[in-house]
C-alpha positions in Angstrom: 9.7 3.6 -2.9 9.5 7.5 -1.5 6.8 7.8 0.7 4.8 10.0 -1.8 4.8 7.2 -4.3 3.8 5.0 -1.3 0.8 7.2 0.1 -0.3 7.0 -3.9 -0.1 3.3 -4.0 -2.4 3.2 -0.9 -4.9 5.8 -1.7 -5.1 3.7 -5.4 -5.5 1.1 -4.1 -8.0 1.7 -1.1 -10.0 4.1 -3.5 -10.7 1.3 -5.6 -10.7 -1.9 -3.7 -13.8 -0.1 -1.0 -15.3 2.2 -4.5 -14.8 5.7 -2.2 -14.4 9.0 -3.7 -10.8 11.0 -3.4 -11.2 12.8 -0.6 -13.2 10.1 1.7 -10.3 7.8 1.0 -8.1 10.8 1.9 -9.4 10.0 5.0 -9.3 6.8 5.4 -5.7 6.7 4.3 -5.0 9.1 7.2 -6.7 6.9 9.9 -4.5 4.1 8.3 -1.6 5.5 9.1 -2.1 6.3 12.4 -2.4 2.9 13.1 -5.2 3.4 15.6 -4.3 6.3 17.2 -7.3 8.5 17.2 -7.2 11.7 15.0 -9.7 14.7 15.3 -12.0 15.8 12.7 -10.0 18.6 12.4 -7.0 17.0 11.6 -8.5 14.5 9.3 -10.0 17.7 7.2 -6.7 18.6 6.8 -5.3 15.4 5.3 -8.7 15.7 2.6 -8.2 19.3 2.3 -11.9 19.6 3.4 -13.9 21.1 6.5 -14.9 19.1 9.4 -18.1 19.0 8.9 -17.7 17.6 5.6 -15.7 14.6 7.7 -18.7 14.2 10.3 -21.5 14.1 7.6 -20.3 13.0 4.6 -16.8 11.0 5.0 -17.6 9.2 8.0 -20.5 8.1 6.6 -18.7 7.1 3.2 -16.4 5.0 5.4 -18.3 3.5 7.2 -20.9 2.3 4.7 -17.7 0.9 2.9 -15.6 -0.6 5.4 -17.2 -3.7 7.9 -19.4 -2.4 10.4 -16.8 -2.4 13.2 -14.3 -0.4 11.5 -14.3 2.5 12.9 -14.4 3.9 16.5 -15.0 7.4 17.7 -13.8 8.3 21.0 -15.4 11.7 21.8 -12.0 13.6 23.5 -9.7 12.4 21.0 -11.5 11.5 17.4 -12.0 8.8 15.1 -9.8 5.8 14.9 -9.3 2.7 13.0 -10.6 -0.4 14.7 -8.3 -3.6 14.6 -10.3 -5.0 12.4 -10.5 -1.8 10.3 -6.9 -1.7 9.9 -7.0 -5.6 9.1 -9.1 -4.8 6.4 -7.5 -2.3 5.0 -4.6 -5.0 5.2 -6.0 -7.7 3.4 -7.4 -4.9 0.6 -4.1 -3.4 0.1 -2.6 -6.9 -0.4 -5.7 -8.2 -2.6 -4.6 -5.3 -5.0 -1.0 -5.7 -5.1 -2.0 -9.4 -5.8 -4.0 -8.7 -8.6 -1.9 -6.5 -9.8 1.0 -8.9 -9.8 -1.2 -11.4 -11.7 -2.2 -9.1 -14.5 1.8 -8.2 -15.0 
């Protein structure tokens, strides 16, 4: 699988397993692939092709009214970065999904 057809498997499947909109699962999507690593607003505006404030107000919110409360860390000199437990979950949705999917085939 390319890893365009793989970043649309997991924004599919993320989008509808935590019932976020496009562009807040943009986000998410980009926080799960930096496995932790912290990424600024800025950058993570660019991965949703939105502004930065639209990530501080409206996407982190999204996200983190969707994902388990400690999902999500924000370290103010770097950004915002998936928890262990935030990738974990992200995990066991993405597998859910391709379980379900695999079922209904």
């Amino acid at each position: 699988m390319s890893a365009a057809a793989e970043d649309a498997a997991i924004r599919a499947a993320l989008t509808c397993w935590f019932g976020i909109e496009r562009s807040s699962c943009e986000v998410l999507c980009a926080l799960y692939r930096a496995r932790g690593a912290p990424l600024s607003a800025q950058a993570l505006a660019s991965a949703a092709l939105s502004t930065r404030k639209a990530v501080v107000n409206h996407h982190m919110h999204r996200l983190r009214q969707a994902l388990a409360v400690e999902a999500i860390d924000y370290h103010p000199e770097a950004g915002y970065c998936l928890t262990e437990e935030g990738i974990a979950e992200c995990r066991d949705a993405l597998r859910q999904v391709g379980d379900d999917l695999r079922r209904a085939s």
